[in-house]
N, C-alpha and C positions, 0 to 999 in steps of 0.2 A: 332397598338399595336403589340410588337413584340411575339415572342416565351417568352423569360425569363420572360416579364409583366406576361402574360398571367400565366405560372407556376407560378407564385407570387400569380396571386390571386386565385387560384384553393389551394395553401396551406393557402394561409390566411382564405378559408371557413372549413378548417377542424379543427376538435378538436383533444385536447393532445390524446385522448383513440384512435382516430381513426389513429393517425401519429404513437403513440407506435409502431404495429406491425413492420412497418418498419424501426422504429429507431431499433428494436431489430435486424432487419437483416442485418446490417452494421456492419461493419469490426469494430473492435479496434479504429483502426487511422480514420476511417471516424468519429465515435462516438464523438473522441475526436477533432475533424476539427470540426464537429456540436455542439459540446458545443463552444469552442472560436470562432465561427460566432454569437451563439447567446449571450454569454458575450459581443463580442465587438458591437453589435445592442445595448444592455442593457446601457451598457458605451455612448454610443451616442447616445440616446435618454437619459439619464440623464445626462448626460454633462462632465461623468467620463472620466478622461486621462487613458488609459490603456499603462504602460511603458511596454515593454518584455524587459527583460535581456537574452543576448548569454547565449548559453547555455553552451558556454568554459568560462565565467568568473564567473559564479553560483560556489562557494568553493564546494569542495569535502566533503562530510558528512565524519565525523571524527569517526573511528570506535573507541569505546571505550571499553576498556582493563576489565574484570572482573576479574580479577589475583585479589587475595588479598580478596574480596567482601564477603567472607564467615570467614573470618579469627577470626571473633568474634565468630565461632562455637568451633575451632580448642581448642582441650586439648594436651598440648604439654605432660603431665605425662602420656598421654596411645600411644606417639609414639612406642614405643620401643615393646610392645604388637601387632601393625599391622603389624610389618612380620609373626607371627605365626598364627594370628586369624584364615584368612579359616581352616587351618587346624585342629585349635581347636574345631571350630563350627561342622566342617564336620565330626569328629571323635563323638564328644558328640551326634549328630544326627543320628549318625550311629551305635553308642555302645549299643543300647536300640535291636539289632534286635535277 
């Protein structure tokens, strides 16, 4: 029986509660290399084809433009009012002293 068996079955006798601590202590990337080993165990033991797609042909998420998206607020008859306002708010707030 080699080294690798042997670690196989020393984690095959433990429980999730007792692995957590040490999943907690792994990196980022190891976290995420210990999920896709155990997805692709999952996958082959249920018979699922796991395809991976490069990650150069995966499209670029398309940033989308929120110009315009309030435009149903917009009252065009009080433009002409928002060049003066602060100063009218700041003058009425300040005339009471």
């Amino acid at each position: 029986m080699g080294t690798a068996e042997t670690h196989e079955i020393v984690i095959m006798s433990l429980s999730i509660a007792e692995l957590m601590p040490e999943i907690a202590a792994l990196s980022h990337s190891d976290k995420f290399r210990l999920v896709q080993l155990v997805l692709a165990q999952l996958a082959q033991e249920t018979g699922v084809e796991i395809v991976e797609e490069p990650h150069h042909n995966r499209p670029a998420a398309r940033k989308r433009s929120r110009r315009g998206s309030l435009k149903h607020y917009a009252k065009p008859e009080l433009i002409p009012q928002e060049q003066d306002a602060w100063q009218a708010v700041a003058s009425e707030k300040h005339e009471h002293r």
